[in-house]
C-alpha positions as CSV (number, residue, x, y, z in Angstrom):
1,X,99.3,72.9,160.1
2,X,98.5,76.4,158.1
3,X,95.7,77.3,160.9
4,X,97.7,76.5,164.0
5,X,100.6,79.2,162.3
6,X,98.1,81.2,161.8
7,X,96.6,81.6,165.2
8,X,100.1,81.9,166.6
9,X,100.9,84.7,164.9
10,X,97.9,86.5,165.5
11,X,98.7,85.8,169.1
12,X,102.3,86.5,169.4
13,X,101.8,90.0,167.1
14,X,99.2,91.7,169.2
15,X,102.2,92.4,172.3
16,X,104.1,94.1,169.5
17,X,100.7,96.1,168.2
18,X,100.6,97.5,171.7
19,X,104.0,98.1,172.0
20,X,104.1,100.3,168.9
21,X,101.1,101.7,168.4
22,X,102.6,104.7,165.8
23,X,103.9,102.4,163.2
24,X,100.7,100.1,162.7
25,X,97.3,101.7,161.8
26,X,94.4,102.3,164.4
27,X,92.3,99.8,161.8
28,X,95.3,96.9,161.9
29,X,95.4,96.8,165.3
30,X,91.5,96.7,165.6
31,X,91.9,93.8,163.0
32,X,94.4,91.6,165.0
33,X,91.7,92.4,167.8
34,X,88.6,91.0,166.1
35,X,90.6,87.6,164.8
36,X,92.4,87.8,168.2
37,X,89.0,87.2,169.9
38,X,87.4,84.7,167.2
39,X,90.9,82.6,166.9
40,X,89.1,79.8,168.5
41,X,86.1,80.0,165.9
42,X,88.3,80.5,163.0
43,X,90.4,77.7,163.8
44,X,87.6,75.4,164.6
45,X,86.4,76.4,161.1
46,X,89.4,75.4,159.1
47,X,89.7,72.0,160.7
48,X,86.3,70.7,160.6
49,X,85.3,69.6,157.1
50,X,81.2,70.7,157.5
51,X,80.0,74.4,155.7
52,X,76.7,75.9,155.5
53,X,77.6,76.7,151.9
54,X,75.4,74.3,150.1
55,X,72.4,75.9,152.3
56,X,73.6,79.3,151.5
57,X,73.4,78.3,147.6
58,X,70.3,77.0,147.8
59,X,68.8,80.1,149.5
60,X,70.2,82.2,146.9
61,X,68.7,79.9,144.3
62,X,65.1,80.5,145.8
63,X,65.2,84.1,146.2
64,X,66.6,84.6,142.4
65,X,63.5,82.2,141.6
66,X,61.0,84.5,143.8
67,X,62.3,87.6,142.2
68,X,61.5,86.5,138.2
69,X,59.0,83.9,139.1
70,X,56.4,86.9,140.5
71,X,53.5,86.0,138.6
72,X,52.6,82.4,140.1
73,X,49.4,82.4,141.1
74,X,49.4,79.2,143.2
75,X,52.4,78.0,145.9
76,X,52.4,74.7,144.7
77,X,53.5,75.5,141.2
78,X,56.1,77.8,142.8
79,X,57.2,75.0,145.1
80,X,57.6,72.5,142.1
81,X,59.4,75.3,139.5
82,X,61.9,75.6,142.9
83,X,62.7,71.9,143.1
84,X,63.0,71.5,139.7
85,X,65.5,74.3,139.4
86,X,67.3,72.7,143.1
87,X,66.9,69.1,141.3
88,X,64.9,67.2,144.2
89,X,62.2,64.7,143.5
90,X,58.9,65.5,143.5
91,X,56.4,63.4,145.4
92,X,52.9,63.5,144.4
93,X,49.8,62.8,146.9
């Protein structure tokens, strides 16, 4: 699997980071440390199938309608205008 290459050879290249520390960048070797010590995330992340993208879109969807939609004068017609846009059903009382 791709991710289980991956995190070896972030593993097996740090020993040689440390080992030659005047051909590799201070930044590069800071790199390899960061994904070094979030391996376990990152690969946990590739295998699962679940992303908080669709969340993130939708946020981004509400601000962009807060910032032209300033002159609503009353929440609810804000609220509609924003599931309208998102594509939800809107239940009346």
């Amino acid at each position: 699997m791709c991710v289980t290459k991956f995190v070896q050879v972030i593993s097996c290249n740090l020993p040689l980071l440390k080992l030659r520390p005047d051909s590799v960048s201070h930044y590069t070797i800071h790199r390899c440390q960061v994904l070094a010590c979030y391996k376990e995330g990152i690969k946990r992340g590739f295998e699962t199938k679940f992303s908080n993208g669709r969340t993130e879109g939708i946020n981004n969807r509400i601000k962009t309608i807060k910032r032209v939609a300033c002159g609503y004068r009353y929440f609810t017609a804000f609220k509609t205008r924003i599931y309208l846009i998102i594509g939800h059903q809107i239940q009346t009382n």
